[in-house]
C-alpha positions in Angstrom: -22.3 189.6 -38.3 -22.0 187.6 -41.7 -19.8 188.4 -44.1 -21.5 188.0 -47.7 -19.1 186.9 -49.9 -18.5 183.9 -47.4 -19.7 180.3 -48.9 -22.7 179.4 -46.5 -22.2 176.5 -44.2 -22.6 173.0 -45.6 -25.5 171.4 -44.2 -23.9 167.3 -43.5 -21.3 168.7 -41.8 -18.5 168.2 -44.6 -16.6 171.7 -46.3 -17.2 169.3 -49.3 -20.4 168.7 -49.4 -22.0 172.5 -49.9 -23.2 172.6 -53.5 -23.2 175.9 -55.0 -25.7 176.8 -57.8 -24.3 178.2 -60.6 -26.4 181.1 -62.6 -26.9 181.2 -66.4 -24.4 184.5 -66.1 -21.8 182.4 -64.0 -21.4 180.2 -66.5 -21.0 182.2 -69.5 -18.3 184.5 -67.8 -16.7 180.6 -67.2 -16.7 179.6 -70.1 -17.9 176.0 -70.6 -16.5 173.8 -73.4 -18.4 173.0 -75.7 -20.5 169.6 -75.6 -19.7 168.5 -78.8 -15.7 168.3 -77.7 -16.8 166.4 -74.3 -16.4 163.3 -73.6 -19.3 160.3 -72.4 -18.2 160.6 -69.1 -18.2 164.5 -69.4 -21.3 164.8 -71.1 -22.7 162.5 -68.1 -21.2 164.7 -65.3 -18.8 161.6 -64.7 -15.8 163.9 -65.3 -14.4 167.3 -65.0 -15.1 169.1 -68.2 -12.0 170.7 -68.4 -9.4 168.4 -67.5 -11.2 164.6 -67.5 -10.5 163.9 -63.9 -12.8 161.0 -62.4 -14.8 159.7 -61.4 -16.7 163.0 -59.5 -19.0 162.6 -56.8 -20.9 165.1 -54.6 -18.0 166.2 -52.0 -15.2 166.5 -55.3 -16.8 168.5 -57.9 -19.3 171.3 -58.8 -22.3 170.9 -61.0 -23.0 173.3 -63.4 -26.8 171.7 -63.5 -28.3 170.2 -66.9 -27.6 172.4 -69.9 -28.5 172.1 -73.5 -26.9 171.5 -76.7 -27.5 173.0 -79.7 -29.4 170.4 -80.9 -31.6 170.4 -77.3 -30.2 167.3 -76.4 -29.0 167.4 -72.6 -25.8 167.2 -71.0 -24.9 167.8 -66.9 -21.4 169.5 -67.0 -19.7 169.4 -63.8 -16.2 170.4 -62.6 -13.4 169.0 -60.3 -12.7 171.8 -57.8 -9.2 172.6 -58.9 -10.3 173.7 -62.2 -14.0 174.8 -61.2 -11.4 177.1 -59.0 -9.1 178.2 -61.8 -11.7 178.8 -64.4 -13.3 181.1 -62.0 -10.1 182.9 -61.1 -10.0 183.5 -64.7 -13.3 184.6 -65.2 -13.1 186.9 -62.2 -10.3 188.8 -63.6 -12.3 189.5 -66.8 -15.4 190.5 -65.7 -14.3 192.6 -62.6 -12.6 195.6 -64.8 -15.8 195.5 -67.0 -18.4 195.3 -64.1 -19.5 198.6 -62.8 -21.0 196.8 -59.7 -17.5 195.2 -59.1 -15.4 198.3 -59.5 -18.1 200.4 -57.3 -19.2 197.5 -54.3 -18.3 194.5 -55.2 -20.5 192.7 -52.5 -23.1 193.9 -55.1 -22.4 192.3 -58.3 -23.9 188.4 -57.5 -21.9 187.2 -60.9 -18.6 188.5 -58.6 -20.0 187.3 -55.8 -20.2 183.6 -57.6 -17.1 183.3 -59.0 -16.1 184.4 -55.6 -17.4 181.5 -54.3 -16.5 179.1 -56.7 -12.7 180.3 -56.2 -12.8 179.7 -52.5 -14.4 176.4 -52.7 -12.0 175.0 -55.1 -9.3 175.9 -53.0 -10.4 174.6 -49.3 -8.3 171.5 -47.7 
């Protein structure tokens, strides 16, 4: 039996290297700074948005995937774990009391689920 808020198994083998992706409503609930305040290496996905740690690879940071500015112009936030972690803790605690989903089941609400997800990975050895 699975339980289906757990993070599925990273495929190389590392607790690390599991990437999680991150829904349109995932990141709105997190938050993102804004691209105009980032950055070259944040804009680039070279650094943690929130707190400029670097450099990030695969195995110490989550991607939050190619997003667009205002203007259209890309930019490929991504996160060091600790505050991918924290940011989702946050989040979580905001949209649970507003989610009917999360105060009913929350196995059923997959913006829960996420953040969820997001928290646990941040916080593994």
């Amino acid at each position: 039996m699975t339980h289906r808020t757990a993070a599925a198994p990273p495929p190389s083998g590392s607790p690390r290297a599991a990437l999680l992706e991150v829904a349109a409503d995932v990141l709105a609930v997190l938050l993102l700074p804004s691209p105009e305040d980032a950055t070259e290496d944040q804009l680039r996905g070279a650094g943690c948005i929130w707190c400029e740690t670097g450099p990030l690879n695969a195995e110490t940071a989550i991607d939050f995937g190619e997003q667009k500015t205002l203007a259209g112009e890309s930019w490929f936030p991504r996160a060091c774990l600790r505050c991918a972690a924290a940011w989702a803790h946050r989040g979580l605690f905001e949209h649970a009391p507003l989610c009917e989903q999360c105060t009913d089941e929350v196995s059923r609400c997959e913006i829960g689920l996420a953040l969820y997800r997001l928290i646990r990975q941040g916080r593994r050895p």
